[in-house]
Gaussian input, Z-matrix of N, CA and C with variables (Angstrom, degrees):
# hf/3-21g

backbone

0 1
 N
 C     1     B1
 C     2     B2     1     A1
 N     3     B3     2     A2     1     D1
 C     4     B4     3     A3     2     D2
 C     5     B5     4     A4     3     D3
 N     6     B6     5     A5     4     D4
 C     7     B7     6     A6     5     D5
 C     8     B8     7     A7     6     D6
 N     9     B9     8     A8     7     D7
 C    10    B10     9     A9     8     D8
 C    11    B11    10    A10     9     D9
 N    12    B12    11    A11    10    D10
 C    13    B13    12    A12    11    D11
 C    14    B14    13    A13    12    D12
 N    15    B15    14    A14    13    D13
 C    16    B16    15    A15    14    D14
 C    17    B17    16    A16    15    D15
 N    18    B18    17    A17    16    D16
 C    19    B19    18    A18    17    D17
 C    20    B20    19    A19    18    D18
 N    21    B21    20    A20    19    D19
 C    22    B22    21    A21    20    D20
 C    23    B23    22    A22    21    D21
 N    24    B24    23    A23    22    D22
 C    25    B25    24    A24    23    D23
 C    26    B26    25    A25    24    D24
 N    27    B27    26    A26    25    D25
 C    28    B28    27    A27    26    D26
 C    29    B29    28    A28    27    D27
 N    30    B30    29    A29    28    D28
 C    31    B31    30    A30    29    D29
 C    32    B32    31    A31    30    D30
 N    33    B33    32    A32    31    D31
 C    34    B34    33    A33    32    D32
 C    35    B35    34    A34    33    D33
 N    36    B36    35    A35    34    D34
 C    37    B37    36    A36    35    D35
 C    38    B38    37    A37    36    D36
 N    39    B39    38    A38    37    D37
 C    40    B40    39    A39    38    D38
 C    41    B41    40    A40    39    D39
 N    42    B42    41    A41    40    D40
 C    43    B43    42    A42    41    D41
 C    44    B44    43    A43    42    D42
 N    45    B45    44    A44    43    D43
 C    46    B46    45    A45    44    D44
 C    47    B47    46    A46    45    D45
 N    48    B48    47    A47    46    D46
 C    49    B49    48    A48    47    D47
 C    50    B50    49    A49    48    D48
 N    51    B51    50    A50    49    D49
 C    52    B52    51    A51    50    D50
 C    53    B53    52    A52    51    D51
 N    54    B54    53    A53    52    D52
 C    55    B55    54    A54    53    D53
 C    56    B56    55    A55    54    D54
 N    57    B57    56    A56    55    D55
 C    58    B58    57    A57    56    D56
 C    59    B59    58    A58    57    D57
 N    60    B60    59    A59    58    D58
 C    61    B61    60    A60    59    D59
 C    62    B62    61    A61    60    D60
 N    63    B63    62    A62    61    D61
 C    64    B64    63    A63    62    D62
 C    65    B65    64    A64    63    D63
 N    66    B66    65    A65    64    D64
 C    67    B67    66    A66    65    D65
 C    68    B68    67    A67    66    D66
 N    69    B69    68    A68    67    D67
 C    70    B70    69    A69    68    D68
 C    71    B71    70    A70    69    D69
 N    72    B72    71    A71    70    D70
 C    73    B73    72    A72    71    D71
 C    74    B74    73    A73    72    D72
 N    75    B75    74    A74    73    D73
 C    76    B76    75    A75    74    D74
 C    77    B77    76    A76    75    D75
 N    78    B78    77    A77    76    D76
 C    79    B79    78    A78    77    D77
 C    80    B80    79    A79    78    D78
 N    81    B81    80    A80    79    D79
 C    82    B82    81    A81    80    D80
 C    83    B83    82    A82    81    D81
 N    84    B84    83    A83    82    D82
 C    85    B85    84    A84    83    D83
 C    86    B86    85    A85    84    D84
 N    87    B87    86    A86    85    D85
 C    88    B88    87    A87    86    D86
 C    89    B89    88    A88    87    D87
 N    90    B90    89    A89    88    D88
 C    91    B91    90    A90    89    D89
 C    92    B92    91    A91    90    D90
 N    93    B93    92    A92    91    D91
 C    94    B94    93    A93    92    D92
 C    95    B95    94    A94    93    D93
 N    96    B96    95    A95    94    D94
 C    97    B97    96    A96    95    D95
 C    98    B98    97    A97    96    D96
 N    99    B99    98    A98    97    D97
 C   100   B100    99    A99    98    D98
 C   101   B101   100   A100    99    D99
 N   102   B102   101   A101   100   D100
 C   103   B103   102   A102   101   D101
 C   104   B104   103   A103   102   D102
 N   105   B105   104   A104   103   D103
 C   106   B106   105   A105   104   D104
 C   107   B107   106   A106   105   D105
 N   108   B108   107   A107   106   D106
 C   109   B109   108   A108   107   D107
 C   110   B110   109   A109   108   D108
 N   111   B111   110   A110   109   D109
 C   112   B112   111   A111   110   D110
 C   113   B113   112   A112   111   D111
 N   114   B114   113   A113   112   D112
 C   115   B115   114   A114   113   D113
 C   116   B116   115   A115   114   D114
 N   117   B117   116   A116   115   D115
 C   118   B118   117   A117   116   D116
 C   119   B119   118   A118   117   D117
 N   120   B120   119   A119   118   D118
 C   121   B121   120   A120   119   D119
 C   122   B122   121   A121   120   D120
 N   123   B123   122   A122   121   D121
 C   124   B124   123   A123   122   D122
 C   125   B125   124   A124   123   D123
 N   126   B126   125   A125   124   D124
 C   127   B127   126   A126   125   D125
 C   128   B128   127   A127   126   D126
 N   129   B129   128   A128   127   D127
 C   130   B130   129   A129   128   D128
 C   131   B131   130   A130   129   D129
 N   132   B132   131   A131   130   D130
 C   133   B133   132   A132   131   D131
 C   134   B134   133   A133   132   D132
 N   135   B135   134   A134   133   D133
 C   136   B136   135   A135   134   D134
 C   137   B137   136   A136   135   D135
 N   138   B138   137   A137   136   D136
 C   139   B139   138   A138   137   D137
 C   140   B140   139   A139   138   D138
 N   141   B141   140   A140   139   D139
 C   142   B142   141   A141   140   D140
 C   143   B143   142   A142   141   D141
 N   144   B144   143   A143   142   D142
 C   145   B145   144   A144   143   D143
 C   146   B146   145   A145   144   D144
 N   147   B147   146   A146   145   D145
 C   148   B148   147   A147   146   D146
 C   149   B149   148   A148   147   D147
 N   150   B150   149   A149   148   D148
 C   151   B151   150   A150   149   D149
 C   152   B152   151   A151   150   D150
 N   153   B153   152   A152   151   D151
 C   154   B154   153   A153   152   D152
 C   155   B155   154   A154   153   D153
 N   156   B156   155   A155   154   D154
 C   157   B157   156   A156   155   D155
 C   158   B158   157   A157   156   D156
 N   159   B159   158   A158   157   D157
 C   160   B160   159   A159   158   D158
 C   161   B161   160   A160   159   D159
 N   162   B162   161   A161   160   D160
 C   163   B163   162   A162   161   D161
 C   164   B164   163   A163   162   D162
 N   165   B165   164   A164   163   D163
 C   166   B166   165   A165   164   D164
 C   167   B167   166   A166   165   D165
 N   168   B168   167   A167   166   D166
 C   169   B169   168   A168   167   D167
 C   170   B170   169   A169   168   D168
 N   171   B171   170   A170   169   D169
 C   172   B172   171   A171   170   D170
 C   173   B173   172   A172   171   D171
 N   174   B174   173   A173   172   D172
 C   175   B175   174   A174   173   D173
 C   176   B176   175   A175   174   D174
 N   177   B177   176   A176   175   D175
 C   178   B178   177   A177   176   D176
 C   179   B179   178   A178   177   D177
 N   180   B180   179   A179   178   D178
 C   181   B181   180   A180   179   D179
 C   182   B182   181   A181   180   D180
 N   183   B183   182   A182   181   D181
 C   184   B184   183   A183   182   D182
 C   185   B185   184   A184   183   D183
 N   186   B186   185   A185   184   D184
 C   187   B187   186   A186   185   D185
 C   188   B188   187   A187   186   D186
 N   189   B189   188   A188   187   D187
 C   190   B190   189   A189   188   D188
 C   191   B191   190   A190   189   D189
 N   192   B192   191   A191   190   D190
 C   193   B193   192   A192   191   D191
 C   194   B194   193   A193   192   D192
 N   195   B195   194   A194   193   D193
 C   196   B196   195   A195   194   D194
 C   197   B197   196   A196   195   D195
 N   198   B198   197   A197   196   D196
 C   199   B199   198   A198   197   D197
 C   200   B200   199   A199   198   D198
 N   201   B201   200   A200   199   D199
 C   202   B202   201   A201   200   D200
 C   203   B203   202   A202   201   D201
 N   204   B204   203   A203   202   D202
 C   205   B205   204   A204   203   D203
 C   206   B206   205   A205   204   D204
 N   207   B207   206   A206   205   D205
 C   208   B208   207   A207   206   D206
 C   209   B209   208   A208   207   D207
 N   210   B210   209   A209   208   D208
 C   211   B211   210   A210   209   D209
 C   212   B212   211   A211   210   D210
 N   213   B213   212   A212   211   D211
 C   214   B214   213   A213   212   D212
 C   215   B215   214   A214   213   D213
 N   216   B216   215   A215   214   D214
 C   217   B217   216   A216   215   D215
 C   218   B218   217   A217   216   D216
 N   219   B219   218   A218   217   D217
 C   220   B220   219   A219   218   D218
 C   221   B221   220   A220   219   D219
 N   222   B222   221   A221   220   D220
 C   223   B223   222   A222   221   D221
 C   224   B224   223   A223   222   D222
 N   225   B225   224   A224   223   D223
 C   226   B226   225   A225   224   D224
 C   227   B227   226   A226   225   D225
 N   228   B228   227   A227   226   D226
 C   229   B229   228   A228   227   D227
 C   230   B230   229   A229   228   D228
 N   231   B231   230   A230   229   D229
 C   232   B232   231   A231   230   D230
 C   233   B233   232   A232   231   D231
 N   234   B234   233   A233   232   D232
 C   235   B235   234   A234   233   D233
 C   236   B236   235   A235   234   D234
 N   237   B237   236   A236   235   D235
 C   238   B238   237   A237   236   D236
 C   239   B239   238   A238   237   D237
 N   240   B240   239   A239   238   D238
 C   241   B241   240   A240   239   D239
 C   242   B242   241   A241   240   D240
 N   243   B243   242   A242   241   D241
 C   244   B244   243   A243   242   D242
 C   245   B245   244   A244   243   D243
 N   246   B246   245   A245   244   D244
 C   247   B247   246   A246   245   D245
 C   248   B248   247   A247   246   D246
 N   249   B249   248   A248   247   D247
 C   250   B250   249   A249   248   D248
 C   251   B251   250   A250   249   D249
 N   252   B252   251   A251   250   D250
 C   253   B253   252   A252   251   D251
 C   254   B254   253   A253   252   D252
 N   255   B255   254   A254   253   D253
 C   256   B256   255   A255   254   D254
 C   257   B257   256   A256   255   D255
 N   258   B258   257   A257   256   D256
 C   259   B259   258   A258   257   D257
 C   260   B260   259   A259   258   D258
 N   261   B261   260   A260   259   D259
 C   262   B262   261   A261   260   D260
 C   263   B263   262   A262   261   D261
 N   264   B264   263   A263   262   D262
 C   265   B265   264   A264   263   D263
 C   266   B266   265   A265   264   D264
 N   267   B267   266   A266   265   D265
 C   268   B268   267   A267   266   D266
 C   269   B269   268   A268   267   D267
 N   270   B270   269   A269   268   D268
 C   271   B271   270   A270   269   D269
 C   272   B272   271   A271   270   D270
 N   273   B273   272   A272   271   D271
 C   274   B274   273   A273   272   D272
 C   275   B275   274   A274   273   D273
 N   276   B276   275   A275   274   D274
 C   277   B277   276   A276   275   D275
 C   278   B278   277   A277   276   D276

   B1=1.4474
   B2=1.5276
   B3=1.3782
   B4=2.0869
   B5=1.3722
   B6=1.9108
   B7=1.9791
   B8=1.9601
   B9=1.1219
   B10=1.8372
   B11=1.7001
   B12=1.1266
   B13=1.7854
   B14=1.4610
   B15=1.3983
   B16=1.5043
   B17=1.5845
   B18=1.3173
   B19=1.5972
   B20=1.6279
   B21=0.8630
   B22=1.4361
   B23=1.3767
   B24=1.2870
   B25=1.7114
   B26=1.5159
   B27=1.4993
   B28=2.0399
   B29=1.0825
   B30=1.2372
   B31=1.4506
   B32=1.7640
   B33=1.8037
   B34=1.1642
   B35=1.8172
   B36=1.0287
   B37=1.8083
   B38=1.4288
   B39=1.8635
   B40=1.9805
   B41=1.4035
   B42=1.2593
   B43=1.5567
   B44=1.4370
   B45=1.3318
   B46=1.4398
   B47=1.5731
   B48=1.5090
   B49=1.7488
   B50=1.6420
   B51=1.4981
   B52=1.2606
   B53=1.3855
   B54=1.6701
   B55=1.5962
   B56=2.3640
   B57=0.9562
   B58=1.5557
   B59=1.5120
   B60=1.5047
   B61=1.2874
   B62=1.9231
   B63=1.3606
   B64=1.1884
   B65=1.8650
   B66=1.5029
   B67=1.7158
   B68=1.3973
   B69=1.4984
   B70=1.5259
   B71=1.8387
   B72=1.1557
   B73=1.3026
   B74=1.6584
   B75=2.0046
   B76=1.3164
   B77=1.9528
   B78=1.8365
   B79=1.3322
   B80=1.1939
   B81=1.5222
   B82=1.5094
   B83=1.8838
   B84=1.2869
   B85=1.2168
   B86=1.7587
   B87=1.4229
   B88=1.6189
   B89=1.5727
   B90=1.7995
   B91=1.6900
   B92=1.7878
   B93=0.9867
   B94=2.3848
   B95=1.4907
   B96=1.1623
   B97=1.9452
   B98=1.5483
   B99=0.8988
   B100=1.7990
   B101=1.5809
   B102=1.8748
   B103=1.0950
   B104=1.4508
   B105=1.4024
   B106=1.4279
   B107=1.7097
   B108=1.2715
   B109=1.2812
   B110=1.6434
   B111=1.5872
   B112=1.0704
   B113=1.7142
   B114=1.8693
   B115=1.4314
   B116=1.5178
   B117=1.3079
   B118=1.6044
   B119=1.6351
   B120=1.4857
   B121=1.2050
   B122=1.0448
   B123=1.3808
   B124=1.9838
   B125=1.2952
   B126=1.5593
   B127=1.8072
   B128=1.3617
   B129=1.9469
   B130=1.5644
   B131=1.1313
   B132=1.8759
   B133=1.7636
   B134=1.4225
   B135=1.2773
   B136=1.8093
   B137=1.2699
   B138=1.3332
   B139=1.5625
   B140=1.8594
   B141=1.2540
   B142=1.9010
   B143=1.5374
   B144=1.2869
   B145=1.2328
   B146=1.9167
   B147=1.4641
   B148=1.5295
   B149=1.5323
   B150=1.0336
   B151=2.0445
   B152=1.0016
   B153=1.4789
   B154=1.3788
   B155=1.4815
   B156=0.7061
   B157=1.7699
   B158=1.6767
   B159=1.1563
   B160=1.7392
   B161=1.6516
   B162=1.2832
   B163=2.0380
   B164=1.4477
   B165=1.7244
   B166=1.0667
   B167=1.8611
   B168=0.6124
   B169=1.9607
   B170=1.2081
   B171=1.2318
   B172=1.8419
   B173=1.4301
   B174=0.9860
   B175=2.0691
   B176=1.6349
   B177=1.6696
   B178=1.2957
   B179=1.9776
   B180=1.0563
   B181=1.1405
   B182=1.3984
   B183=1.8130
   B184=1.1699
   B185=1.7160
   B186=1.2729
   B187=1.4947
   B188=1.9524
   B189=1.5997
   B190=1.1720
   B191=1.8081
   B192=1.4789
   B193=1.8333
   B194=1.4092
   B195=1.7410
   B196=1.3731
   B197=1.5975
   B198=1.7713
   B199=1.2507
   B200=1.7770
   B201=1.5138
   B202=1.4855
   B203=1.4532
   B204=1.2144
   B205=1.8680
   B206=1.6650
   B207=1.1288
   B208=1.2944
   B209=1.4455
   B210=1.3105
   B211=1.1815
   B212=1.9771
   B213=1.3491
   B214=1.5483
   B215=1.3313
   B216=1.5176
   B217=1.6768
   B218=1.1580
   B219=1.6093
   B220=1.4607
   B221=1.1185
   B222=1.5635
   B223=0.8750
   B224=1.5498
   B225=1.2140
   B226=1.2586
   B227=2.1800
   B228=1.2062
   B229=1.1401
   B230=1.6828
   B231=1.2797
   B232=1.1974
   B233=1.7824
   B234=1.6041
   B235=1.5831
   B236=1.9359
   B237=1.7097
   B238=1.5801
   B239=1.5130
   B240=1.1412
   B241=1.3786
   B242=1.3235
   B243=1.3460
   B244=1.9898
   B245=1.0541
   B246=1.4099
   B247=1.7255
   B248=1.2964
   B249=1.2196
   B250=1.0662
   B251=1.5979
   B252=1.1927
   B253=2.1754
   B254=1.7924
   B255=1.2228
   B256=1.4417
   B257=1.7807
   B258=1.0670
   B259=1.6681
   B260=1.4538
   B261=1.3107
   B262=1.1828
   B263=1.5562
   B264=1.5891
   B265=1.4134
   B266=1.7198
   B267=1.5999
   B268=1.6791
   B269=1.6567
   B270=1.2902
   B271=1.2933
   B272=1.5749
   B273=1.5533
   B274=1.5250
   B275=1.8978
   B276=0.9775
   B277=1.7907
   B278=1.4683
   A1=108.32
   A2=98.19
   A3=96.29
   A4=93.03
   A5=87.92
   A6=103.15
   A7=95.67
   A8=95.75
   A9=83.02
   A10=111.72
   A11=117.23
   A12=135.32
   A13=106.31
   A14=121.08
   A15=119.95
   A16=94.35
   A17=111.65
   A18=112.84
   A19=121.13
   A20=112.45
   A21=128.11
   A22=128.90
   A23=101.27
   A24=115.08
   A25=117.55
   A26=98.07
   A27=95.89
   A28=98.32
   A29=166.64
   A30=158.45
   A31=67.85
   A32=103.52
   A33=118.42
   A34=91.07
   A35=96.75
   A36=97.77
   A37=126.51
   A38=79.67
   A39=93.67
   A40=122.19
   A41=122.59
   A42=140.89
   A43=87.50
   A44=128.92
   A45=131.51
   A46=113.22
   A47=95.19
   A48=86.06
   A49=102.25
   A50=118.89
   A51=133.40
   A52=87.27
   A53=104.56
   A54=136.31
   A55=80.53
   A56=105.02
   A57=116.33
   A58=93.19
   A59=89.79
   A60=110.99
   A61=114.02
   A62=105.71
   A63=108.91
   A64=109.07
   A65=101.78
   A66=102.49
   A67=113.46
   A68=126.41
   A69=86.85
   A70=112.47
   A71=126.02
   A72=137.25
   A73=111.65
   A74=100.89
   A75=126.00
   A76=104.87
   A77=107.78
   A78=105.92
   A79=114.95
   A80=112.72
   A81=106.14
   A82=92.95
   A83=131.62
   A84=137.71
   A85=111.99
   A86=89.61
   A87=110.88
   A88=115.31
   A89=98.47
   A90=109.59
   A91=105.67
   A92=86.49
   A93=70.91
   A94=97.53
   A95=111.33
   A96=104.25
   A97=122.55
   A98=112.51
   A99=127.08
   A100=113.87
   A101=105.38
   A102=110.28
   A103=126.54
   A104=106.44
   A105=127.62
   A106=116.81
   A107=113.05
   A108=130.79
   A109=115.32
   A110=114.81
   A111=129.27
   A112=161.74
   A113=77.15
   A114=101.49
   A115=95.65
   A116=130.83
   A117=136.62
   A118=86.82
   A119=112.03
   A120=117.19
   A121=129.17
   A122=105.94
   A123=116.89
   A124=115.69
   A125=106.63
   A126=114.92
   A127=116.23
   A128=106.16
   A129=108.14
   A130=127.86
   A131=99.14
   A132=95.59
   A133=126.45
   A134=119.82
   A135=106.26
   A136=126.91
   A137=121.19
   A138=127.08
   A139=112.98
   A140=89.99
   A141=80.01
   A142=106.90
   A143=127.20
   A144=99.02
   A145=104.97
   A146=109.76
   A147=131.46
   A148=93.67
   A149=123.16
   A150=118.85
   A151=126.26
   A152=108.13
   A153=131.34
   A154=116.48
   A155=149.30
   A156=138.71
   A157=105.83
   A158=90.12
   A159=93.82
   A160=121.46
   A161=104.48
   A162=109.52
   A163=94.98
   A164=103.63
   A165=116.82
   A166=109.23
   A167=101.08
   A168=104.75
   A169=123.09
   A170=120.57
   A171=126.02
   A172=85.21
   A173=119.33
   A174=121.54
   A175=90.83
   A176=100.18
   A177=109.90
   A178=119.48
   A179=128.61
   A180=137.37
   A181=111.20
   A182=102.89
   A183=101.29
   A184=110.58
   A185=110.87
   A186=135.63
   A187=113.94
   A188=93.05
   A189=102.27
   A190=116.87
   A191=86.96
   A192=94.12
   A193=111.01
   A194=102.47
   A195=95.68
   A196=129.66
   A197=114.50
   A198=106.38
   A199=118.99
   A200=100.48
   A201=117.61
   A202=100.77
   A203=127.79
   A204=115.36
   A205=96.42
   A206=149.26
   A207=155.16
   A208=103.13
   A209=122.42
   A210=130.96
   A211=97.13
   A212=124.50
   A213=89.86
   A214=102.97
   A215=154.55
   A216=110.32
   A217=130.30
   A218=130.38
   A219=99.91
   A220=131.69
   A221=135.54
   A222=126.95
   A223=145.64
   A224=94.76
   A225=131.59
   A226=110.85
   A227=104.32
   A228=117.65
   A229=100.52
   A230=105.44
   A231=121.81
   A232=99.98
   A233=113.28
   A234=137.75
   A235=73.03
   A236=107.37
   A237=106.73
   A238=100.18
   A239=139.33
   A240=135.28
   A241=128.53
   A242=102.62
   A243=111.21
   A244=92.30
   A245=134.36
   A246=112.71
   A247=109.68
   A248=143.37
   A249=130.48
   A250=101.86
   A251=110.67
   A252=120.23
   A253=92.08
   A254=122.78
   A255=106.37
   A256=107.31
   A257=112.08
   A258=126.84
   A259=92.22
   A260=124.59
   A261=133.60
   A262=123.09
   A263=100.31
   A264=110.32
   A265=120.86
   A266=113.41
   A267=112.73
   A268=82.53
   A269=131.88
   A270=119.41
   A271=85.87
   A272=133.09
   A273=111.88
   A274=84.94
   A275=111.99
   A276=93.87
   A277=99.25
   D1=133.40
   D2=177.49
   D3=-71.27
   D4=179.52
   D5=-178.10
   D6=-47.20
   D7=-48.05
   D8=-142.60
   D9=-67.35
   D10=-7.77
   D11=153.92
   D12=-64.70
   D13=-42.11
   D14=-168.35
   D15=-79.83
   D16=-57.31
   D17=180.00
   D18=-53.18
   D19=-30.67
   D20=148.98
   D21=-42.26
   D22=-85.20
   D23=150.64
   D24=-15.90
   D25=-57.06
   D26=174.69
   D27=-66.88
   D28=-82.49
   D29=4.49
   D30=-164.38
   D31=-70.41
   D32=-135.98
   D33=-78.93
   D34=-32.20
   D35=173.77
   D36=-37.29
   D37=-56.91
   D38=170.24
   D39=-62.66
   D40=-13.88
   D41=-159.96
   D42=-73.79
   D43=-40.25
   D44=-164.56
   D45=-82.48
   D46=-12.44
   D47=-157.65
   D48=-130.88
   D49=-22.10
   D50=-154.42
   D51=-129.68
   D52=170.47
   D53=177.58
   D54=-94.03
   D55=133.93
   D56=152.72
   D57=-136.61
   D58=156.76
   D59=-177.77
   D60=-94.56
   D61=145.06
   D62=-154.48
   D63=-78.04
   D64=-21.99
   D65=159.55
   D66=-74.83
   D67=-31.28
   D68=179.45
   D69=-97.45
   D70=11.91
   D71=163.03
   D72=-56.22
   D73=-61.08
   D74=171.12
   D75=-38.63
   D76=-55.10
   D77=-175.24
   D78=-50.91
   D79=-57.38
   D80=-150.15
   D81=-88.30
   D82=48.42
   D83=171.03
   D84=-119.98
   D85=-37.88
   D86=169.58
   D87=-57.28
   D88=-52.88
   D89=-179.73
   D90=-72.86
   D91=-16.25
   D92=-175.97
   D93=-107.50
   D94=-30.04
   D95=157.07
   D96=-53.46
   D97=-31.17
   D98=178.01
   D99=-87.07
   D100=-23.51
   D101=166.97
   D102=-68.45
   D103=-53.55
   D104=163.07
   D105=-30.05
   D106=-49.86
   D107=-171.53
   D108=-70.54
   D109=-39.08
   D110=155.37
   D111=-85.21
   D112=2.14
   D113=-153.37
   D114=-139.28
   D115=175.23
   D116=153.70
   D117=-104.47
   D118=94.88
   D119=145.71
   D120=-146.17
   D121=82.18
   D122=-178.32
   D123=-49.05
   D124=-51.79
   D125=-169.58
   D126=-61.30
   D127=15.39
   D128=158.41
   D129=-94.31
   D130=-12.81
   D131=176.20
   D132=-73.24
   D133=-43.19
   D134=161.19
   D135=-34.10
   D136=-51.22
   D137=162.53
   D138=-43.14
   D139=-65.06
   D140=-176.64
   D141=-66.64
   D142=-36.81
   D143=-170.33
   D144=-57.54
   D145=-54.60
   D146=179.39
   D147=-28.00
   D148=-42.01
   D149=171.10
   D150=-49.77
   D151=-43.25
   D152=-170.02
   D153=-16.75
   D154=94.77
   D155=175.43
   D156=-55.91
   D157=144.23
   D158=179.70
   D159=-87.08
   D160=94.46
   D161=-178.50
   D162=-93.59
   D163=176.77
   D164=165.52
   D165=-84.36
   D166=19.17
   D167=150.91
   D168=-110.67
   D169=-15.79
   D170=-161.97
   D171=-154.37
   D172=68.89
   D173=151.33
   D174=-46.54
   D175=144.30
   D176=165.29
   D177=-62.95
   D178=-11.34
   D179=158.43
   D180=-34.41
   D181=-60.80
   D182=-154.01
   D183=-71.94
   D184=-43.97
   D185=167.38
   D186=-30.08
   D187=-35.43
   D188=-172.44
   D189=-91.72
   D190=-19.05
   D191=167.48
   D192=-65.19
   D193=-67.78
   D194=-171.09
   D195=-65.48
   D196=-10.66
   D197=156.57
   D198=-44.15
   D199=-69.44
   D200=-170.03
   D201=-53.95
   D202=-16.68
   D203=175.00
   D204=-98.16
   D205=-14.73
   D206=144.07
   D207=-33.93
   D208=-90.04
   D209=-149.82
   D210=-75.44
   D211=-22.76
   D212=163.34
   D213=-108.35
   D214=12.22
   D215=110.97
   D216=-30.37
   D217=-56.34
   D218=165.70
   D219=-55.70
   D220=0.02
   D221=-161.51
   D222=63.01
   D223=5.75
   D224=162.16
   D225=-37.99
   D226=-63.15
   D227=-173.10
   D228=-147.50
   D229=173.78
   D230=-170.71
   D231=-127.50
   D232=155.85
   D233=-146.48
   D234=-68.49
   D235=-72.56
   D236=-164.38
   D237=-38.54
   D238=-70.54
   D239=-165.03
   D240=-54.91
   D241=-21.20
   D242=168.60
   D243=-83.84
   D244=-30.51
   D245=-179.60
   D246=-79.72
   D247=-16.48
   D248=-166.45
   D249=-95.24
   D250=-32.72
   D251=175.94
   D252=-69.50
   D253=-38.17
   D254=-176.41
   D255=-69.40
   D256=-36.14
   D257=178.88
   D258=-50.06
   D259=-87.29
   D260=171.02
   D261=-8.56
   D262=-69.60
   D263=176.73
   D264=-52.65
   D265=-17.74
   D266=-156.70
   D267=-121.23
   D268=3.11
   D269=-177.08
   D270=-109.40
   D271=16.56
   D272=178.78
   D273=-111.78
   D274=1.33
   D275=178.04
   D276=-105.87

């Protein structure tokens, strides 16, 4: 992944843990959307969706499906194994 996938990547890291602000989330969604358009670079769409701001049209739910069906098309992970990290994740609250 170039910088601006990696910078991204943090972006979305902080999303979990920190206040980010919803313009520069919006930016770097704009720049890997423009990437997409110019480039063969799929492994930016999990990231933008992962930006997504949460409206009442796009609950973060939904944003968060189509990441997790993203990343095992890439092959990244497999359906059983996101269920079991989501298990994980809802058995720590």
């Amino acid at each position: 992944m170039d910088d601006l996938g990696k910078d991204a990547l943090k972006l979305v890291e902080q999303l979990t843990s920190d206040h980010v602000s919803l313009q520069e989330c919006k930016s770097y969604q704009e720049q890997l959307q423009n990437k997409l358009l110019n480039e063969n670079a799929s492994p930016y769409s999990p990231l933008i969706w992962a930006l997504t701001p949460h409206t009442d049209t796009y609950h973060t739910s939904y944003s968060v499906a189509i990441v997790g069906l993203n990343i095992v098309d890439f092959k990244i992970t497999t359906i059983p194994e996101l269920t079991n990290l989501t298990k994980e994740i809802l058995n720590n609250f």
